[in-house]
N, C-alpha and C positions, 0 to 999 in steps of 0.2 A: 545568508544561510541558504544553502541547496536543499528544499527538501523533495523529497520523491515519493510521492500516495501512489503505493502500489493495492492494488484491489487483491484482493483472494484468490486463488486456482477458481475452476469450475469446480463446487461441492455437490455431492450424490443429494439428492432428495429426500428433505426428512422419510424417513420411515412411520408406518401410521402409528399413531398415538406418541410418537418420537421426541425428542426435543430439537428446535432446530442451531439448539447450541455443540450439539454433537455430532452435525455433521462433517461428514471427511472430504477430502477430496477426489476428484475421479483419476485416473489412470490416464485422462486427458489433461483434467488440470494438473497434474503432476508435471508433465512433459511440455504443457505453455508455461509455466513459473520456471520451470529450467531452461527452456528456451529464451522465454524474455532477460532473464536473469543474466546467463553467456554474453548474450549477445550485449545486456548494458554492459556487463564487466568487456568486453571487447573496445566497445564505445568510448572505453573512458572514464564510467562510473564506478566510481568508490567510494561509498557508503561508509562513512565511519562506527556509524551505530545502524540497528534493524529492531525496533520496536513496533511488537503486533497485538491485537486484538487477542482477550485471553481465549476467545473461538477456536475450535478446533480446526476449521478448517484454514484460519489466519496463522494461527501455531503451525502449523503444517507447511504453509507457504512461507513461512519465518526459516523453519528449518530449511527447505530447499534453497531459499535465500543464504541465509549462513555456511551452506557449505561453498554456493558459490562465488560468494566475497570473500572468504576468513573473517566474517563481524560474527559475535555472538547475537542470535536473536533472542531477545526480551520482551516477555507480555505485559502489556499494562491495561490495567481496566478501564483509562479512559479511552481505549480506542475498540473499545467493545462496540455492539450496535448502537444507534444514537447517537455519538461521538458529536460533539459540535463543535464551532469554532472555539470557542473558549475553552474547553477542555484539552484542544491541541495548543492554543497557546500556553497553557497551562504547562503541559507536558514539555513543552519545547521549550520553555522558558528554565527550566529545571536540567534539560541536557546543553553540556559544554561544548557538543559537536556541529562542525558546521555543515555538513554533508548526511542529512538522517534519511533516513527511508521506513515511510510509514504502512503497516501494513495490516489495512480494513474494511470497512462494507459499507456497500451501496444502500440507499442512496449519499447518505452522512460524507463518504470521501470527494463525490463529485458538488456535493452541496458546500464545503469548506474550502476547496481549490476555485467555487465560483464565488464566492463570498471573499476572498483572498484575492482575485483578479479581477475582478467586476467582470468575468463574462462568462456563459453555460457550458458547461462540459458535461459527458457521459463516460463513465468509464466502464468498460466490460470487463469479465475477469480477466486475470491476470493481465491487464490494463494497468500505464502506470503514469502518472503527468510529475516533470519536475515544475517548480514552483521556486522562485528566488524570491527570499524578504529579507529588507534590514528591517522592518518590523511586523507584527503579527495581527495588523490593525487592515480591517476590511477595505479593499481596493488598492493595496500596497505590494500584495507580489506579483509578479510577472510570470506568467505561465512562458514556459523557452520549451514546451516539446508536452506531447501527450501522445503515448503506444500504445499501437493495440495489437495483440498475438497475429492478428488477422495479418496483420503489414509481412509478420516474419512469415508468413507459411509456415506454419509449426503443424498442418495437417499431414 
């Protein structure tokens, strides 16, 4: 199985007294999640499913995603904040696709792809690492690539 932990757009800063479950994304993160997006659909990648974080700012980066795959994005609450390994096995265990792109927050995504590969990674937003497993059991997938907007000049 392919999978792809794509991190969030850049989201605006909660607002005071705010929730930080509503925030949005900026007008920069909007254009690095399209950017990164093209450019994997160029590359190659295709996504069969795009499940995200029910966050507004992951929903948001789900939709920019969906239009440029043709996958419908799909929120699930285990990849809400927190998310652990076992909750993505959980989750991935329940879809039949071999090719998913997961789409959540920091620290949780780069804590699961290191847990998954036995080695550290950081991801920035709209950051994405693919990850290969025949199973879902700690030290067993292969990290094959980790991007960061920065690489593309998306400024």
């Amino acid at each position: 199985m392919e999978v792809y932990f794509f991190r969030h757009g850049e989201a605006e800063p909660a607002a005071p007294g705010g929730s930080d479950q509503s925030r949005h994304l900026t007008d920069r993160g909007k254009r690095d999640v399209h950017t990164v997006g093209v450019r994997l659909q160029a590359a190659g990648v295709k996504p069969e499913a795009i499940l995200t974080s029910p966050l507004v700012r992951a929903r948001q980066t789900g939709e920019i995603l969906q239009q440029v795959f043709g996958v419908k994005a799909e929120h699930d609450e285990r990849l809400r904040c927190g998310a652990t390994l076992g909750s993505v096995q959980t989750l991935l265990s329940e879809c039949s696709k071999e090719r998913v792109m997961l789409v959540g927050h920091e620290p949780d995504l780069s804590t699961i792809v290191g847990q998954l590969t036995g080695g550290r990674v950081k991801l920035s937003t709209s950051a994405v690492a693919r990850v290969d497993v025949d199973t879902f059991e700690p030290g067993h997938g292969i990290l094959m690539w980790l991007l960061s907007p920065k690489l593309l000049a998306t400024d």
